[in-house]
C-alpha positions as CSV (number, residue, x, y, z in Angstrom):
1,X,0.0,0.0,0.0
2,X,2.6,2.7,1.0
3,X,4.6,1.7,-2.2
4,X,0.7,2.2,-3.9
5,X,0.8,5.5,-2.7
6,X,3.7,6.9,-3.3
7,X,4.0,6.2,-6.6
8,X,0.4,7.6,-7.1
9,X,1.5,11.3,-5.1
10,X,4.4,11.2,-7.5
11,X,2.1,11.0,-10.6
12,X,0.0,13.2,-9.2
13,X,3.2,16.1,-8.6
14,X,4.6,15.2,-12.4
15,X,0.5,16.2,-13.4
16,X,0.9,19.6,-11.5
17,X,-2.6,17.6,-10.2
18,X,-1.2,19.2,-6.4
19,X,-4.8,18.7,-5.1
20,X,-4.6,14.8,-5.7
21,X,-1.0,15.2,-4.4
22,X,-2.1,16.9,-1.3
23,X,-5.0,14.2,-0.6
24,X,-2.4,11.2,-1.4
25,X,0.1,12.1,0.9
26,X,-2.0,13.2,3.5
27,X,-3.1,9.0,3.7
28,X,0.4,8.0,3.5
29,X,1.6,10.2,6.1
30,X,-0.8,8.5,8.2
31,X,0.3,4.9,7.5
32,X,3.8,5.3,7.7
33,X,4.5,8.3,10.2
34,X,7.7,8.9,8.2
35,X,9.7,12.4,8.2
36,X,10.7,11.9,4.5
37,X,6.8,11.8,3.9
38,X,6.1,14.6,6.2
39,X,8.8,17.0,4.4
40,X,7.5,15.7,1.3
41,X,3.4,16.8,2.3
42,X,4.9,20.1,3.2
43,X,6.7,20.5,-0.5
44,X,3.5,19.8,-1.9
45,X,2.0,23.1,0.2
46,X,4.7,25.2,-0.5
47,X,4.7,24.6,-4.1
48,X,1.1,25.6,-4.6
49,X,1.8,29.2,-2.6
50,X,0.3,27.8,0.5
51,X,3.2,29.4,2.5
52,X,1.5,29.4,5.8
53,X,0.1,25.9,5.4
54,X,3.5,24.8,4.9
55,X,4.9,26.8,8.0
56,X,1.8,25.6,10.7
57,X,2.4,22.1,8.9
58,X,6.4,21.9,9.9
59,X,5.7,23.6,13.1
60,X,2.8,20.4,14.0
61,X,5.7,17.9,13.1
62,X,8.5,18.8,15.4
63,X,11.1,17.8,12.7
64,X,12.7,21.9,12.2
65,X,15.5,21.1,14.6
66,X,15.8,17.8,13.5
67,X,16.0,17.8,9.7
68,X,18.1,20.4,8.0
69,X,15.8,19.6,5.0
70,X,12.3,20.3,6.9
71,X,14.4,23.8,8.6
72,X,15.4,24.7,5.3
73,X,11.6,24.6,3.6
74,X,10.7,26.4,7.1
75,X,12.5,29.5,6.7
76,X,11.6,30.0,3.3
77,X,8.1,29.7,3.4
78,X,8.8,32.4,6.0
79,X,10.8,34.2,3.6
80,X,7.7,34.2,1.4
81,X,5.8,35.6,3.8
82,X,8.6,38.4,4.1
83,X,9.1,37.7,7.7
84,X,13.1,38.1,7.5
85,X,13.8,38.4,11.1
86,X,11.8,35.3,12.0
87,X,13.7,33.0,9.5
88,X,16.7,34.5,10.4
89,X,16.0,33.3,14.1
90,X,15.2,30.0,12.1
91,X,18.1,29.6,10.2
92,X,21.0,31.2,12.9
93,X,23.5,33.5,12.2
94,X,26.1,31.2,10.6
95,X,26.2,27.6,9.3
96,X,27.6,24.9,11.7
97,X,29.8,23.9,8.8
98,X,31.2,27.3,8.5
99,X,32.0,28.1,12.3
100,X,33.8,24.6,12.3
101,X,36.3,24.6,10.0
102,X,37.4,20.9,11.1
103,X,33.6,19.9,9.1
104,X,34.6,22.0,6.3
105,X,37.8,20.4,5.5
106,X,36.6,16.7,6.5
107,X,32.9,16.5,4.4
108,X,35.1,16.1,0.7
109,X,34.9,12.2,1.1
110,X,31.2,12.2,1.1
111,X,28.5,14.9,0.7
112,X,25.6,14.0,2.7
113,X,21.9,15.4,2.5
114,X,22.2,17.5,5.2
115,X,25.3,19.5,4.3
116,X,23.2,20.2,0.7
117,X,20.4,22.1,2.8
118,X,23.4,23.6,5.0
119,X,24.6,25.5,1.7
120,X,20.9,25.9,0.7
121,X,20.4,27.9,4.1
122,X,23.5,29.7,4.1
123,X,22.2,31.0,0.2
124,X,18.6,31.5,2.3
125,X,21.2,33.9,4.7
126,X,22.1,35.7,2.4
127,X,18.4,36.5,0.8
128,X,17.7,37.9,4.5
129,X,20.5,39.7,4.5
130,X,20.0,41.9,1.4
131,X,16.6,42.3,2.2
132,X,17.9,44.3,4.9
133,X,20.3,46.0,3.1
134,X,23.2,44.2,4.7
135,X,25.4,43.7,1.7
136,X,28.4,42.7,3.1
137,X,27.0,40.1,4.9
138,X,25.0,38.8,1.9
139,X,28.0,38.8,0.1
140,X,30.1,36.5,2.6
141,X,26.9,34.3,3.1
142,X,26.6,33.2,-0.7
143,X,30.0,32.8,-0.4
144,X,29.2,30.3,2.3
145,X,26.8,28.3,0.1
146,X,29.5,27.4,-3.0
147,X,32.2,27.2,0.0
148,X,30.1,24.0,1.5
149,X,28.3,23.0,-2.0
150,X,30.1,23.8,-5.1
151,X,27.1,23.1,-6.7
152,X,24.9,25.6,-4.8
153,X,24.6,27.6,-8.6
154,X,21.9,29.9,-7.0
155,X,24.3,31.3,-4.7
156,X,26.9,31.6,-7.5
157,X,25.0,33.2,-9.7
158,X,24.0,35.6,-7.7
159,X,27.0,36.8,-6.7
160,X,28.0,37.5,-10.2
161,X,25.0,38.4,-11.2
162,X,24.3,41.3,-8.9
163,X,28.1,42.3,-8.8
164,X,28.6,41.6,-5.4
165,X,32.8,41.0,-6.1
166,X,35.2,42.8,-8.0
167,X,36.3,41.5,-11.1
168,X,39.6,40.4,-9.0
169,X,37.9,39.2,-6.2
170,X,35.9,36.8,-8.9
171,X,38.8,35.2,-10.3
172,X,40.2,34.9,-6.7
173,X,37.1,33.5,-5.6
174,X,37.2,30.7,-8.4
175,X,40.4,30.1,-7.5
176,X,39.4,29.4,-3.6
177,X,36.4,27.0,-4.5
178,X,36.2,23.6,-3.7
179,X,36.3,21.8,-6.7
180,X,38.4,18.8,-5.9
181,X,35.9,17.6,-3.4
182,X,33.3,17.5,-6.1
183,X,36.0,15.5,-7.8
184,X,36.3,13.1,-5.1
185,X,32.3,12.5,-4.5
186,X,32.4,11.4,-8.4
187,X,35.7,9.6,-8.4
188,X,38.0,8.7,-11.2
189,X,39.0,10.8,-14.3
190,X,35.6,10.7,-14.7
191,X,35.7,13.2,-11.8
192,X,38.6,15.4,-12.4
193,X,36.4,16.0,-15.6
194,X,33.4,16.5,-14.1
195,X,35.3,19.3,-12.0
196,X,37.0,21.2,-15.1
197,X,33.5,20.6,-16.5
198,X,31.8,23.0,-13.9
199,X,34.9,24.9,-13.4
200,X,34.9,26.4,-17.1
201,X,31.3,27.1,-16.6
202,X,31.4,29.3,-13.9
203,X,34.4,30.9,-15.6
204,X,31.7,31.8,-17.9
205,X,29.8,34.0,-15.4
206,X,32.8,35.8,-14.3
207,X,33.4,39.5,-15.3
208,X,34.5,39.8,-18.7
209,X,37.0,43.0,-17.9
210,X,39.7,40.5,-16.8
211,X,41.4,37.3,-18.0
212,X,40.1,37.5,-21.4
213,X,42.4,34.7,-22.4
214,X,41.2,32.1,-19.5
215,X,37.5,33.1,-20.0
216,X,38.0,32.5,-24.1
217,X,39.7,28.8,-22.8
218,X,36.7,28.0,-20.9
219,X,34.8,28.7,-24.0
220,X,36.8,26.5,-26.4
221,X,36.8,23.6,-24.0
222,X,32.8,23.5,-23.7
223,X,32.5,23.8,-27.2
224,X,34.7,21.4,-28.7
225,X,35.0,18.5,-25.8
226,X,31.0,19.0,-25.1
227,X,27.9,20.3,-28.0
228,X,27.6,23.6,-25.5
229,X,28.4,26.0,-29.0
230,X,25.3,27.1,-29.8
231,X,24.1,26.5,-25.8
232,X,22.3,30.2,-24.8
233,X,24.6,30.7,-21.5
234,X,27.8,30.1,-23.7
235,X,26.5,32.4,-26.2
236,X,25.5,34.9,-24.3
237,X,28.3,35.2,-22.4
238,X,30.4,35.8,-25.8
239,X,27.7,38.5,-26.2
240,X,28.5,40.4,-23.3
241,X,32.1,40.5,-23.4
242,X,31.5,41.6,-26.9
243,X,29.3,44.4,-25.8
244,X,31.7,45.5,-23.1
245,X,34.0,45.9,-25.9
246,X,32.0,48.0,-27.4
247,X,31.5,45.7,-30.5
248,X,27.7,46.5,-30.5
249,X,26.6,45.3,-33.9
250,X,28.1,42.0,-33.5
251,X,27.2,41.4,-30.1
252,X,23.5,42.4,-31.1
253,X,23.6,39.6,-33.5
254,X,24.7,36.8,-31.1
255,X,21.9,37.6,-28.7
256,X,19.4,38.1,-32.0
257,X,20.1,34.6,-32.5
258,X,19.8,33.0,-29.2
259,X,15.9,35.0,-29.1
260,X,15.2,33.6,-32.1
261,X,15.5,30.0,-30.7
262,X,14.0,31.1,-26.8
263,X,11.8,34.6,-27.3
264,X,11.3,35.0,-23.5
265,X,14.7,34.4,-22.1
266,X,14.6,37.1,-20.0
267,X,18.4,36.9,-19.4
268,X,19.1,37.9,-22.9
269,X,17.1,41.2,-22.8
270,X,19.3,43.4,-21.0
271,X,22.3,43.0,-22.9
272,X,19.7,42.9,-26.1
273,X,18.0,46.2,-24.8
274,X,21.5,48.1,-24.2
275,X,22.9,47.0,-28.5
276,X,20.0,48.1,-29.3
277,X,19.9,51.3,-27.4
278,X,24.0,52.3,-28.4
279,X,23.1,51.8,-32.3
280,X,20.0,54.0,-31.9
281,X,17.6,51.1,-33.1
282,X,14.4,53.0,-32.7
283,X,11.6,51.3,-33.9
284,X,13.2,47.2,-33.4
285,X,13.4,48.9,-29.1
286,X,9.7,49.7,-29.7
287,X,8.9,46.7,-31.0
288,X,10.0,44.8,-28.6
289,X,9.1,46.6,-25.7
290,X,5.8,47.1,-26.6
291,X,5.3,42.7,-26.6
292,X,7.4,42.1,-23.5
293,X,4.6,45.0,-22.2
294,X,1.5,42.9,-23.7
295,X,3.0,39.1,-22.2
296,X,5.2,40.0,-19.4
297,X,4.2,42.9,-17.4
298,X,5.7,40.9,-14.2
299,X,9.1,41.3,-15.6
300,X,11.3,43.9,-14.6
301,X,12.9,44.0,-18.2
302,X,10.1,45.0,-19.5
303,X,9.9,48.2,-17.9
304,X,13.9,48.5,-18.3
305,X,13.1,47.8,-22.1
306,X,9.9,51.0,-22.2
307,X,12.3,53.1,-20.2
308,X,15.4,52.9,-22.9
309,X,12.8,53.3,-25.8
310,X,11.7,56.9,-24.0
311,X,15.3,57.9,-23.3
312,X,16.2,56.9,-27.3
313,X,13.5,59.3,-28.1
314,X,14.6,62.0,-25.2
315,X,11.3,61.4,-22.8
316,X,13.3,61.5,-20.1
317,X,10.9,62.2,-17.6
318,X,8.7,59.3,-19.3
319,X,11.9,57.1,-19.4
320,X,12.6,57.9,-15.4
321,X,9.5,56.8,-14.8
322,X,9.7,53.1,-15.9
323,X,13.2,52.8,-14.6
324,X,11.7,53.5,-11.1
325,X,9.1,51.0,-11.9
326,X,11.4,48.5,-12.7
327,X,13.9,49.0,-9.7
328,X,11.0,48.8,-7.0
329,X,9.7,45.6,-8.6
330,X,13.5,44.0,-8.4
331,X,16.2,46.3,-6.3
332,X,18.5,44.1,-6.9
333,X,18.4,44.9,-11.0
334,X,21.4,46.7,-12.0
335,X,20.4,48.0,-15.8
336,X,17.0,49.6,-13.8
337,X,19.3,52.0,-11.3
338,X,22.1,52.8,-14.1
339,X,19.0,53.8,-16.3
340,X,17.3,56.0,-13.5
341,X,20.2,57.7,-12.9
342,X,21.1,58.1,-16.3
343,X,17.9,60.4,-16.9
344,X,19.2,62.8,-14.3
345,X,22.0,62.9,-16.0
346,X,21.0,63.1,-19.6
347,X,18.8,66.8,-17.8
348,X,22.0,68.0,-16.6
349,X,20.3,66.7,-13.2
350,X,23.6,66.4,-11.6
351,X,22.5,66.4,-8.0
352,X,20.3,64.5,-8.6
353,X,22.5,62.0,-11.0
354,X,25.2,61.9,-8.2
355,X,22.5,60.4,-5.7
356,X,21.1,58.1,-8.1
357,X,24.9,56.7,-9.0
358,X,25.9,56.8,-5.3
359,X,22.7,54.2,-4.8
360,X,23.8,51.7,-7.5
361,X,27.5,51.9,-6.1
362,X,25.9,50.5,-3.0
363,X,24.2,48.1,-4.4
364,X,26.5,46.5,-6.6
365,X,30.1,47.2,-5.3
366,X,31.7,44.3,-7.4
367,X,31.2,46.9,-10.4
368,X,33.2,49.8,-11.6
369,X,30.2,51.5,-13.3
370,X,28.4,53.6,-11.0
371,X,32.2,54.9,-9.4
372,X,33.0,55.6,-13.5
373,X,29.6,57.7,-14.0
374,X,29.9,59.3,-10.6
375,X,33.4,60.7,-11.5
376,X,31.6,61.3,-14.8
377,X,29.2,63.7,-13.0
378,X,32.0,65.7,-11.3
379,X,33.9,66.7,-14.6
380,X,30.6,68.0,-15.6
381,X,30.3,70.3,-12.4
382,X,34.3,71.0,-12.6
383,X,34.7,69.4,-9.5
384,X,38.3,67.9,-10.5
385,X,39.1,66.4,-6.7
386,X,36.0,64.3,-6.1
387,X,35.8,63.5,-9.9
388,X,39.2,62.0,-9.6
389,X,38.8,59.8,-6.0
390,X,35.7,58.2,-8.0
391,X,37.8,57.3,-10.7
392,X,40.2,56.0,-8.6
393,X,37.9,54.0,-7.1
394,X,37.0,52.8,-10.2
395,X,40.5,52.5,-11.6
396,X,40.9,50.1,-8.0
397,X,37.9,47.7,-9.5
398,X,39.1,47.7,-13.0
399,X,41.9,48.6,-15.4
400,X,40.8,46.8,-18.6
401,X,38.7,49.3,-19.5
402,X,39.0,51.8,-22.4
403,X,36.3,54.5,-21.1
404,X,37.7,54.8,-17.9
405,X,41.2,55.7,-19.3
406,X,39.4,58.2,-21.0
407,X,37.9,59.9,-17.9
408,X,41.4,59.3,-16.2
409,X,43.1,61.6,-19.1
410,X,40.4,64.1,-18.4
411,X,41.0,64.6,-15.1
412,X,45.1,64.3,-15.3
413,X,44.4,67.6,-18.4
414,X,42.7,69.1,-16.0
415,X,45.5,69.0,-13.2
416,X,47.9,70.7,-15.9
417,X,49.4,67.1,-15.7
418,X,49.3,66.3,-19.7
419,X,52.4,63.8,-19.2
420,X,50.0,61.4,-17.5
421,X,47.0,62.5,-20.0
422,X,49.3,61.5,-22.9
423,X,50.4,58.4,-21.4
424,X,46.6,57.6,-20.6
425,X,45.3,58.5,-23.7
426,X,47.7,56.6,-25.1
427,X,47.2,53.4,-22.9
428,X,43.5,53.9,-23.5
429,X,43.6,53.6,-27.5
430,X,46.5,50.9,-27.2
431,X,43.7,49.0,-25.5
432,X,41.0,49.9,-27.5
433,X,42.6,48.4,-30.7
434,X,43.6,45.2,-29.0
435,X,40.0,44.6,-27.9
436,X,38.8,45.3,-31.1
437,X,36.6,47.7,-30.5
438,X,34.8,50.1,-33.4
439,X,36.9,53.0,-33.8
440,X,34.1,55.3,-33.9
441,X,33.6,54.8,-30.0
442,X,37.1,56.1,-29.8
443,X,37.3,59.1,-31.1
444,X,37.0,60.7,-28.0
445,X,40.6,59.3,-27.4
446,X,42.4,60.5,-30.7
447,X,40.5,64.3,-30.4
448,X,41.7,64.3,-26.3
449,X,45.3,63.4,-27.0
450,X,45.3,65.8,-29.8
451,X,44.7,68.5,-27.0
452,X,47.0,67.5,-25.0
453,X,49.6,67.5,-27.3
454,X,48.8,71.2,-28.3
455,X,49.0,72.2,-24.9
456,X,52.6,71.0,-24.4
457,X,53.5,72.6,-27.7
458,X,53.4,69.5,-29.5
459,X,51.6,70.8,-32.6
460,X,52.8,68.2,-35.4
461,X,51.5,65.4,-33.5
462,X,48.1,66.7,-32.5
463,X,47.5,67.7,-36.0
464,X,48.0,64.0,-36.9
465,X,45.7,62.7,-34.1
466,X,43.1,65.3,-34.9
467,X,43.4,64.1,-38.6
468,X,43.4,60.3,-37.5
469,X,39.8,61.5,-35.5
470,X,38.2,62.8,-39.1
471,X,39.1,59.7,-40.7
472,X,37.5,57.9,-38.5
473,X,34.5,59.8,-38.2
474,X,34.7,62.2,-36.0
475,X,35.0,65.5,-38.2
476,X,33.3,68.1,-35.6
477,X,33.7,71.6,-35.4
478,X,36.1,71.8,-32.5
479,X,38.4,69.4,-33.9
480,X,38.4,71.7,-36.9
481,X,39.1,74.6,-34.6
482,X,41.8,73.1,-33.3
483,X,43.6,72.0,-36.2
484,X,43.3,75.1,-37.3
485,X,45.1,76.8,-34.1
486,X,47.9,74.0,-34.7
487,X,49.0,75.5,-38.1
488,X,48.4,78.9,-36.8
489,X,50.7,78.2,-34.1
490,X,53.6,76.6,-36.3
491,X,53.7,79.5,-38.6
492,X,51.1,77.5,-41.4
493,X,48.9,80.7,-42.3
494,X,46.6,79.5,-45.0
495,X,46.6,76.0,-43.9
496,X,44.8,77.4,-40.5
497,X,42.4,79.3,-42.6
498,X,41.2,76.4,-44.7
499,X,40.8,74.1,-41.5
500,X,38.7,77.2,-39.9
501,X,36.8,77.9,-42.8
502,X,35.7,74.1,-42.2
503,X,34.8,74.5,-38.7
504,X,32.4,77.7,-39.8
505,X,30.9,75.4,-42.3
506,X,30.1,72.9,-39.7
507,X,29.1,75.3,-36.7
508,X,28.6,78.7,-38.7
509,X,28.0,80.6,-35.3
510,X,31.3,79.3,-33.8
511,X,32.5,81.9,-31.8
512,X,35.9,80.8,-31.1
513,X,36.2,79.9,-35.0
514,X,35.2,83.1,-35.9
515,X,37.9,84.7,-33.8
516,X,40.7,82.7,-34.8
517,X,39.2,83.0,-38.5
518,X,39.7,86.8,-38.5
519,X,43.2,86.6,-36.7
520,X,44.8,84.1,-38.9
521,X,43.1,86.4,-42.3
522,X,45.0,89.1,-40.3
523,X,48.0,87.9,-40.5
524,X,47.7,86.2,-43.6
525,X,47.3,90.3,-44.9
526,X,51.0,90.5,-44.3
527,X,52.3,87.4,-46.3
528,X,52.6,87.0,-50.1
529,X,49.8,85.2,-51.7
530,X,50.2,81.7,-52.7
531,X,46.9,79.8,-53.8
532,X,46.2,77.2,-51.8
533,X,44.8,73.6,-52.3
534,X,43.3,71.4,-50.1
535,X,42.3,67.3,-50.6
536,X,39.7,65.4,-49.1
537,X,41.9,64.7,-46.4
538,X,42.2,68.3,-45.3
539,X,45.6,68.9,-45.7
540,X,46.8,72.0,-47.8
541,X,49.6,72.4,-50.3
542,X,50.4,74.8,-52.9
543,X,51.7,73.4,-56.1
544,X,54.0,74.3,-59.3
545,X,52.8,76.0,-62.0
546,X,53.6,73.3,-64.2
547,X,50.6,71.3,-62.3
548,X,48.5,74.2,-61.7
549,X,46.5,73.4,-65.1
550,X,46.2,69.6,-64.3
551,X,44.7,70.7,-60.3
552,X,42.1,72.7,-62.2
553,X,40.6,69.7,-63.3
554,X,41.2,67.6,-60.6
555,X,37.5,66.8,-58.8
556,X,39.3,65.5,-55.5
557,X,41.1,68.7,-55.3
558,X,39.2,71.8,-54.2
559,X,40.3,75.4,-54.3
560,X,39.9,77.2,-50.4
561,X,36.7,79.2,-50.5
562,X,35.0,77.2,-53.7
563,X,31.9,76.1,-53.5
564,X,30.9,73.1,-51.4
565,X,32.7,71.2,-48.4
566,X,35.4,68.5,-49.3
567,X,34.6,66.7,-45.8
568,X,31.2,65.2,-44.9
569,X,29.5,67.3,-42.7
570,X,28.5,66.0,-39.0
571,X,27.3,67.7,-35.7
572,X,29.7,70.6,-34.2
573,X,30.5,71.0,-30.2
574,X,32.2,73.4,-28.5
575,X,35.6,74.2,-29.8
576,X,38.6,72.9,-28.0
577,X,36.7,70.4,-25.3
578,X,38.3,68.0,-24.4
579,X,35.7,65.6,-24.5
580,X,34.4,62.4,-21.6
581,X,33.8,58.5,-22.7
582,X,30.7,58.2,-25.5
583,X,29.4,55.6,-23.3
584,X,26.1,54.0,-23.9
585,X,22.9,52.8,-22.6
586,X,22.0,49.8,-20.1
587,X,24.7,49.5,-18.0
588,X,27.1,51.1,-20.0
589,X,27.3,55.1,-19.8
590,X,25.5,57.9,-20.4
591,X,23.1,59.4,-23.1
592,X,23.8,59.2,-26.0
593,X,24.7,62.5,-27.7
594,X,24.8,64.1,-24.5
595,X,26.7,67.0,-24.4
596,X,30.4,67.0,-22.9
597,X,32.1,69.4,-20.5
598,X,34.0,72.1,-21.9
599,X,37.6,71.5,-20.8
600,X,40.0,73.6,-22.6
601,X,39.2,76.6,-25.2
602,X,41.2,76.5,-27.9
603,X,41.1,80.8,-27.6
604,X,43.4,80.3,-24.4
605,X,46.5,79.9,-26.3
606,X,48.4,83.4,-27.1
607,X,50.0,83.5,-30.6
């Protein structure tokens, strides 16, 4: 009869028939008055949201101190019930396991039941603990669970997940995790496999801003020793250290593909939502916000998803609003607080920004991010000191990223130290072509080493880095302007002009253009006159008369002052900024087109 029975609950669970279940095990119970059928009644309550049921249920057995399994299910059905200080009561303030390091080291030879639900509660820990906005304790309680189960993945991913460690205390942490016993419990080379096996998956989760090369290993072996290619965690993880590379297109089309397969992995949307946000995807962000809003209203993604679509299309206020949605539903949602605070910023909020920032640092203190955009904030109100401890702070959680060098050679131009700037523009570009990135997010670098070379009198080579920033798209009016005050400065008269006359053409208000413009025509009064040609690449020249009839019908070669622009034209800023990291939306940076902080007028320099 009790084997009858059991085998007839267990139908009745694989059914999702929890009313049969329920009436089933209620019988056997009777009969057989065992604990294992008792915990398993009380599974049966839980799982169909009866959390009190489940807790009275325990409570009439008497089996919470004896069973780590029926303890376990007890504090989380009080969890459920959002009674944290009560299950904390339940659960203690440490695992037994933990405070004895003698268990620790002896459980690798067998892995009993009870040490499982000892992780379990120690991952349960550190639920209650960022409930309550204890971080650091949550942080050291997951850490728990892996420590006594390596296969406590709840825990695990959490950590990463919610950037609870820095990207070195990750790799350190990975290092310091009980593998081997794992190993052990399986036995064999079928074992040591088993624990590279996991081992290389977890490397997957780990922050993509260090140990490319160990993190690309990890890759290779799951896809060529196991069929895990085309698997969506492998591919998605490709996805986001392409996106942190700032490879957007091709990242966008790995995680295209994996939603194309699963629609409604919810994991993919964030990374999905931020591509599409940086490459100003308009109406595909609509789209797609508009069905996660018709099917999945629960989700904070889809709220994260409606709040980038507003901010693409500069309702900020509207945009705000959804990111607040979506951060009260989950707090622990990192793209929601970035996003909120990056409407503040995108205003010129900066207050406001700053507090916003300040609340995502808290939260997730494993990432550089919020210190980055904090420091961000500062340049923008000229407060050089605090900008620079946030970026030191950042620089302290990671120095694999391009942006942040950017920010760096900000503030080190704005301490007159433009040594350092060079040497971190420098770095920062080095980087950025070793990654891969599209040049076009780095222009930004090539335009702000160009001003720091003009203001150490280094006129030749910022000409050629403000030349290398129109060819790779970034032909503004300030760059222009500059250029311009580099010939002026090394004595090349009608070379300036032609360069100004471009950044007039861009910006035709340009104050500081129009200045230097009537200064260099000034001086230009007092010198012979030489016509002057220019190519498509901006640079002037004057030729020989025996080519002068062969230039005339040249198209690629335009007199200065004809008719018509030889360089496409884009969007002018203020002349002479030295300009902050483009970065982009999600969890990347700020607003797109948002505009930078003057730094450095080009009008400063006597001549």
């Amino acid at each position: 009869m009790e084997k009858f029975l059991r085998e007839w609950r267990q139908d009745a669970v694989n059914k999702h028939q929890y009313d049969s279940a329920i009436f089933i095990g209620d019988k056997l119970l009777a009969l057989t008055n065992d604990p294992n059928d008792a915990f398993f009644l009380a599974q049966i309550h839980f799982s169909t949201g009866q959390y009190t049921r489940a807790q009275a249920f325990l409570d009439g057995t008497g089996l919470i101190q004896k069973s780590a399994p029926c303890k376990y299910l007890y504090a989380l059905s009080q969890i459920k019930q959002n009674k944290y200080e009560e299950a904390l009561q339940t659960l203690g303030d440490e695992s037994p396991i933990i405070s004895n390091p003698h268990n620790l080291r002896k459980r690798g030879a067998s892995r009993a039941n009870e040490e499982k639900y000892e992780a379990a509660m120690c991952y349960l820990r550190g639920v209650i603990y960022t409930k309550q906005g204890a971080y650091d304790k949550a942080k050291e309680a997951y850490k728990d669970a892996v420590k006594i189960d390596v296969r406590c993945f709840e825990a695990f991913d959490t950590l990463m997940r919610n950037n609870l460690l820095s990207p070195e205390e990750e790799w350190q942490f990975i290092e310091d995790i009980d593998f081997d016993s794992m190993a052990a419990s399986v036995g064999g080379a079928q074992g040591e496999a088993t624990a590279q096996f996991l081992k290389a998956l977890y490397i997957t989760r780990l922050s993509k801003y260090r140990n490319s090369t160990k993190f690309d290993d990890a890759i290779t072996m799951l896809s060529t020793q196991y069929p895990l290619a085309d698997n969506h965690d492998i591919v998605l993880a490709k996805a986001e250290l392409l996106y942190t590379q700032c490879r957007f297109e091709e990242s966008l089309k790995l995680v295209k593909e994996l939603l194309a397969k699963d629609k409604y992995n919810f994991k993919l949307y964030p990374v999905y939502i931020a591509c599409l946000f940086e490459l100003g995807k308009k109406n595909e962000l609509f789209l797609m916000s508009h069905d996660l809003a018709d099917n999945h209203r629960e989700e904070p993604v889809t709220f994260v998803a409606i709040g980038a679509y507003y901010m693409l299309i500069d309702r900020l206020a509207d945009a705000r609003r959804f990111f607040s949605k979506a951060s009260v539903m989950d707090p622990s949602f990192g793209p929601a607080w970035i996003g909120f605070a990056h409407t503040f910023a995108a205003e010129g909020e900066h207050d406001q920004a700053i507090s916003a920032y300040s609340a995502a640092a808290k939260l997730f203190q494993g990432t550089h991010l919020p210190q980055m955009f904090l420091g961000m904030q500062h340049l923008q109100l000229n407060n050089i000191t605090l900008a620079d401890e946030y970026l030191q702070i950042a620089w302290g959680l990671c120095k694999t990223d391009p942006l942040l060098m950017n920010e760096l050679g900000v503030v080190f131009y704005h301490n007159e130290h433009l040594h350092e700037a060079v040497k971190m523009f420098l770095n920062g570009i080095k980087l950025a072509e070793e990654i891969g990135g599209d040049p076009r997010t780095y222009v930004q670098f090539r335009t702000n080493l160009g001003h720091a070379y003009r203001r150490l009198g280094r006129y030749g080579e910022a000409i050629e880095e403000f030349t290398h920033a129109i060819r790779i798209g970034g032909n503004e009016a300030n760059i222009r302007c500059s250029m311009g005050l580099c010939c002026l400065m090394e004595g090349r008269t009608r070379d300036a002009i032609g360069h100004l006359h471009e950044a007039l053409s861009l910006v035709p208000q340009d104050p500081v253009a129009t200045e230097l413009l009537e200064q260099a025509l000034l001086k230009s009064a007092d010198e012979p006159f030489e016509p002057m040609y220019y190519a498509q690449d901006g640079h002037g020249f004057i030729p020989s008369d025996k080519d002068f009839d062969k230039l005339l019908g040249e198209d690629k070669i335009q007199r200065s002052g004809s008719n018509g622009s030889s360089m496409q034209a884009a969007a002018g800023r203020h002349a002479g900024t030295v300009k902050r990291s483009k970065a982009g939306g999600g969890a990347r940076g700020t607003r797109r087109g948002e505009p930078d902080p003057s730094v450095m007028d080009v009008s400063d320099t006597e001549f």
